[in-house]
C-alpha positions, -999 to +999 in steps of 0.1 A: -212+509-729-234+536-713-271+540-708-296+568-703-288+587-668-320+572-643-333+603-620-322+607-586-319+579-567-347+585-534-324+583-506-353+565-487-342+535-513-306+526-501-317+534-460-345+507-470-319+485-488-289+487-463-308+498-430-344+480-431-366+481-398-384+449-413-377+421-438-391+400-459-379+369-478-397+354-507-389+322-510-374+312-479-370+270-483-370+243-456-340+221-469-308+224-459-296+221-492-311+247-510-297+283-514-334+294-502-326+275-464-291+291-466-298+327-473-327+327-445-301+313-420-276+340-426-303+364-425-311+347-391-279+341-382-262+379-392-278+394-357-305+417-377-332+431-349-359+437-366-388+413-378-377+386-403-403+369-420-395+334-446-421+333-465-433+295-481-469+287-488-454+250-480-440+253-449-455+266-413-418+279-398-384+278-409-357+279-381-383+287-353-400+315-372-433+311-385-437+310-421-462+331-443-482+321-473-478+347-492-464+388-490-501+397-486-504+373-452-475+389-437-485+409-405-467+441-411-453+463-436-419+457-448-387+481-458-366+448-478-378+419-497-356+393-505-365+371-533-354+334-545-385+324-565-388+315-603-379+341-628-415+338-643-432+349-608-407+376-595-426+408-614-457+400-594-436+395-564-423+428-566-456+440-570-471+420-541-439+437-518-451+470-531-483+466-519-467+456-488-447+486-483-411+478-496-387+506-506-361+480-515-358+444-529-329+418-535-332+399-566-313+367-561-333+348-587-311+342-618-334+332-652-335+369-665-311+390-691-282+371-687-302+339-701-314+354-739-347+372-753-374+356-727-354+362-699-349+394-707-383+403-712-390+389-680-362+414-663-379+446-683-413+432-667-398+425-633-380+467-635-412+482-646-430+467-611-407+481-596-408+513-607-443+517-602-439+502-566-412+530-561-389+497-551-350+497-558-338+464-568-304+450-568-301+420-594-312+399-607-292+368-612-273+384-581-256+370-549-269+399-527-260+423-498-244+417-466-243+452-439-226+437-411-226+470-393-272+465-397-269+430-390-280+424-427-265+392-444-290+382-472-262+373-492-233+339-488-208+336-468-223+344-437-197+373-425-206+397-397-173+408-385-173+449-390-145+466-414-133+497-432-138+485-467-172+488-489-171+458-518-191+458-548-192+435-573-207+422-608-201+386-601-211+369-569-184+341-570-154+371-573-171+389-543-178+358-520-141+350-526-133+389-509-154+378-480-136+345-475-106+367-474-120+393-454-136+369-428-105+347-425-084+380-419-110+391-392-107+422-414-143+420-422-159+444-450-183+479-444-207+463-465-209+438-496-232+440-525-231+417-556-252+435-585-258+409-609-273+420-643-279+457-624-310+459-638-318+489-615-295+497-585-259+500-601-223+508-600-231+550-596-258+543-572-236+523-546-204+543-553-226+575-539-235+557-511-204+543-497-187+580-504-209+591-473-207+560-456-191+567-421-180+530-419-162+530-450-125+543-452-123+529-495-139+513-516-134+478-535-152+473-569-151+443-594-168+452-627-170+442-661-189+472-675-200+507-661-235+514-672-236+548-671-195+557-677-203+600-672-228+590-641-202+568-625-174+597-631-196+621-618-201+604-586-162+598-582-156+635-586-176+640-554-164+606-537-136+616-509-124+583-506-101+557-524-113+535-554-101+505-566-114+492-595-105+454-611-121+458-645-125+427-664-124+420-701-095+442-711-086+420-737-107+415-768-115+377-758-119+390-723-144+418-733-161+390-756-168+372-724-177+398-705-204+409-722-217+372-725-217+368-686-242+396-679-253+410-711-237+440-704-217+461-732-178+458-717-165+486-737-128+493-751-101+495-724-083+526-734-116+545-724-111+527-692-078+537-682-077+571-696-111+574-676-092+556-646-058+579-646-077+615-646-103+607-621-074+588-597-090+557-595-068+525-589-069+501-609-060+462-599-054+443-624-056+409-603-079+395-577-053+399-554-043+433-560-081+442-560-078+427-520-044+432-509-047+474-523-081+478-507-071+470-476-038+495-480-061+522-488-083+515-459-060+505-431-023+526-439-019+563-440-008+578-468+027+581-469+045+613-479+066+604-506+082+572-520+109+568-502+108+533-490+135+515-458+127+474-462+134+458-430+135+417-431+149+388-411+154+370-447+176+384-469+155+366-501+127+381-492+147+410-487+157+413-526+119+401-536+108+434-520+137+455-537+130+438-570+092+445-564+095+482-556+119+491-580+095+478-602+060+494-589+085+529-588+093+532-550+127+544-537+145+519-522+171+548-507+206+543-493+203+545-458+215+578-447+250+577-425+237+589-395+216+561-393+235+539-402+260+547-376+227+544-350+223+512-359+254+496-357+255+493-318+223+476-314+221+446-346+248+416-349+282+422-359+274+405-393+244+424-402+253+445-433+240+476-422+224+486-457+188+493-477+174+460-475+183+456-439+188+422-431+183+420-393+189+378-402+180+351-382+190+370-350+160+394-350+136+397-326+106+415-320+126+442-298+154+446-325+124+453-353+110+478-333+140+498-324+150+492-361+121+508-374+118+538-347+146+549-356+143+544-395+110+555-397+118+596-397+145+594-425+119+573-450+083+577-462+074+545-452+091+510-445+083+480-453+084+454-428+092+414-431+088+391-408+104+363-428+107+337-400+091+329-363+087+369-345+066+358-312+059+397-305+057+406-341+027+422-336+038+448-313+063+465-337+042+485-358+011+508-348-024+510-361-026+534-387+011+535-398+020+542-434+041+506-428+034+478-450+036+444-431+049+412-443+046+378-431+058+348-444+077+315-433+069+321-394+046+293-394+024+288-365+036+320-346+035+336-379-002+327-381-008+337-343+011+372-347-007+381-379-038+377-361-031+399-338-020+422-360-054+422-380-080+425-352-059+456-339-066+470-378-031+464-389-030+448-424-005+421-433+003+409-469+016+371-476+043+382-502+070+408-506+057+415-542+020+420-528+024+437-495+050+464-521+023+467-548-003+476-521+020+500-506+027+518-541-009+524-547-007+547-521+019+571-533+007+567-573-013+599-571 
């Protein structure tokens, strides 16, 4: 499970890697169907403003940029190589970027470690080039980096809409699936990185670097192994912002798998969690919880306590949330009297004035918001359900609130107000039982 600790990483490495002045793609194809053609355009495409060069000894430009033979040809030194060539040629690659001035490289390549013996021989040839280059190198067998905040997408989906929350990721397929998300939220991400086999640049590396990261508010990792487990506690007792970890392979089957997929040693739960608990780390045990508690910890305040007031026009959704926070250990509290007695003159005669508070199919925008102004100081935080069509919906709660948001069954509207909601940096959630267990995360230490 652990490794030797690696010196220092040279700072100059991850300002090459996230903030290059120049870059350089090995590999660069001119068919639209290849992953070579696709990476360049997003690299085009990301708005990066510095010099991009494909090189191709095939081709003479790709998308209007002219194309270069080889690193050697290229007319300036580079800080980033990105590299999509054959495992057998990527060491001399590496070396050829050296030569060239690179500080960093992206290994997209897959054919190394996670292949048997010869590929791995090949990744031990490809990290000692790039030790003597002084390159740091993310991957191999990896799906890349995306910096929206730089420009930077040398990685798939194409997503350059700027957010609070840093993602990192062993697999590439789990952490394109967080962009989708992110991008179809218009939530965005601080900046994505899929590791691969983490031959070099790992978990300990990029957990330092988002901690100072003014951009990014937590921080969102998917692993199936920490290489270095007292490294990567080390760096969280220094990191000031919230972790959430999904950490595959808990089960022995799982763990099996796990260390199949990337060669990497997945290590015995227990260690895990007990690890997880005294360094407060959060720990998601699904995809969506990974998603729907990183964007809690990024986008609510803290709440106080646990103390919860659930407000809802649906009185099903109403008990899901109950059910679900009595279960995650939130405080679904009577509501007090004088409250109560506020409330009366401004909801329908038949609204049971109670904890849920059904507002029913009456409810309005207006109602929510006088509802929860005047809930807000007797609770830690509410949650908050728009279980049917709320035009206005997204004017209820501020930016920044320690309100969980709900929406669900509002259809088009629903779709329109959540929108809203998200480019203003207000998270929603699409369940009761996910927008809760997102909430609780952020009164569990």
């Amino acid at each position: 499970m652990s490794h030797p600790d690696p010196a220092p990483r040279d700072p100059a490495v991850l300002e090459a890697l996230f903030r290059p002045k120049a870059v350089a793609m090995v590999g660069a194809s001119t068919q639209p169907e290849k992953l070579g053609y696709q990476v360049f355009r997003n690299l085009a495409e990301a708005g990066f403003g510095g010099p991009l060069y494909p090189v191709n000894p095939k081709a003479d430009a790709i998308l209007g940029r002219k194309a270069f033979p080889a690193v050697a040809d290229l007319p300036e030194a580079v800080d980033l190589a990105v590299i999509m060539v054959p495992a057998r040629v990527v060491p001399e690659t590496i070396r050829a970027c050296g030569r060239k001035g690179a500080r960093a490289a992206i290994v997209i390549s897959g054919g190394f470690s996670e292949t048997g013996p010869e590929g791995d021989r090949l990744q031990q040839e490809a990290l000692a080039a790039a030790r003597e280059a002084g390159i740091g190198l993310v991957g191999p067998n990896c799906q890349g980096v995306n910096h929206p905040y730089h420009g930077l997408c040398a990685s798939w989906p194409l997503l350059t809409t700027r957010g609070c929350v840093g993602v990192i990721s062993q697999s590439g397929t789990v952490g394109a699936a967080l962009m989708d998300w992110a991008s179809l939220e218009e939530l965005g991400v601080s900046a994505f990185v899929s590791m691969g086999n983490r031959g070099d640049l790992d978990e300990s590396d990029l957990l330092t670097y988002f901690a100072a990261d003014p951009n990014t508010r937590a921080i969102a990792f998917y692993l199936e192994s920490i290489k270095s487990v007292p490294r990567f506690l080390r760096a969280m007792a220094s990191c000031p912002k919230p972790v959430v970890i999904l950490k595959a392979g808990r089960t022995p089957k799982g763990r099996k798998a796990a260390e199949s997929h990337t060669r990497s040693l997945a290590g015995r739960d227990e260690i895990y969690e007990g690890a997880f608990r005294q360094y407060r780390i959060h720990r998601a045990a699904t995809l969506d919880e990974l998603y729907d508690t990183a964007k809690a910890l990024a986008y609510l305040r803290r709440p106080a306590g646990k103390r919860i007031a659930i407000i809802t026009s649906s009185g099903g959704s109403g008990i899901l949330a109950t059910d679900a926070a009595e279960m995650a250990g939130l405080d679904v509290a009577p509501l007090p009297e004088a409250l109560r007695a506020s409330l009366k003159p401004v909801l329908p005669p038949h609204c049971t004035v109670a904890n849920p508070l059904d507002l029913t199919g009456d409810a309005t925008a207006a109602m929510y918001r006088q509802v929860a102004e005047a809930a807000a100081p007797h609770f830690d935080s509410l949650v908050i359900i728009f279980g049917d069509p709320i035009p206005g919906a997204s004017e209820v709660v501020p930016a920044g609130s320690p309100h969980a948001v709900i929406c669900l069954g509002g259809a088009e509207v629903e779709r329109e107000e959540r929108a809203r909601m998200h480019r203003k940096g207000i998270p929603t959630f699409p369940t009761p039982e996910r927008g809760v267990l997102a909430l609780s995360h952020l009164t569990r230490f």
